[in-house]
N, C-alpha and C positions, 0 to 999 in steps of 0.2 A: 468168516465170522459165524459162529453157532448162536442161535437163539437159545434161550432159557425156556424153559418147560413151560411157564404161563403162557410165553408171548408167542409160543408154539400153540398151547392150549386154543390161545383167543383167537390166533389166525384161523384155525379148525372152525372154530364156534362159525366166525362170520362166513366163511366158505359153504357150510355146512345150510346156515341160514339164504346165504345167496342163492345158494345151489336149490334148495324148495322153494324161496319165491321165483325165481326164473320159472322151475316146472309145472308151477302152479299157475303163471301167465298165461304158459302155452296153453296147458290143461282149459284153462278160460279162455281162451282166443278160439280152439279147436272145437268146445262145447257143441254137439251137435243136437243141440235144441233137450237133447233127453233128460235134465234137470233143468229147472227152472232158475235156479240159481248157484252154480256149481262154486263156486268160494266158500256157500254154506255146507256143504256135500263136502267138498276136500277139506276144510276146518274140524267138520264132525268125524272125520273118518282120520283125522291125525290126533283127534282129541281120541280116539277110542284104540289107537296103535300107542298110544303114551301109558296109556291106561293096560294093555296087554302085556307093556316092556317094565310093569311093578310099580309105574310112578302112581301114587294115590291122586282120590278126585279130588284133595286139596290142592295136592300138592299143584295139580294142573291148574284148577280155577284160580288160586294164588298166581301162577307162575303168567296166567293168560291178562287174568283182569291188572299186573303190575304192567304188564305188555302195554296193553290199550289205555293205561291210564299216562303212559310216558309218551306215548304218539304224537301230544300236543305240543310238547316240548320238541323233538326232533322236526315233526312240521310246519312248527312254526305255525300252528294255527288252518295250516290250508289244507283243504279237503281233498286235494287231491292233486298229485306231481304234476307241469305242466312240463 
């Protein structure tokens, strides 16, 4: 059975998104002390590679702050996976 081009699309999207948070765990697990807070470090340095690939600073803080505003809904409220 062939998929249809969206549901191709969306599988990409979520891979795509799995695939940087997984590298970004390690990224933080490996942390060898030389940023203080490396989640702010890898955030700022994806926010500045979106920004080099043409997307605008709207385009990003729209796309981030709709991010962070729907987090509560997915989480159900809780601050952090158990």
């Amino acid at each position: 059975m062939e998929l249809d081009k969206e549901t191709v699309w969306s599988t990409n999207v979520i891979d795509a998104a799995h695939d940087f948070a997984e590298a970004v765990r390690r990224l933080c697990d490996e942390n060898p002390s030389k940023f203080d807070d490396p989640l702010t470090k890898i955030m700022n340095d994806t926010m500045t590679e979106l920004w080099d690939r043409g997307f605008s600073q709207t385009e990003i803080r729209q796309a981030f702050l709709s991010a962070v505003g729907d987090l509560d809904r997915y989480s159900g409220g809780e601050e952090r996976r158990s």
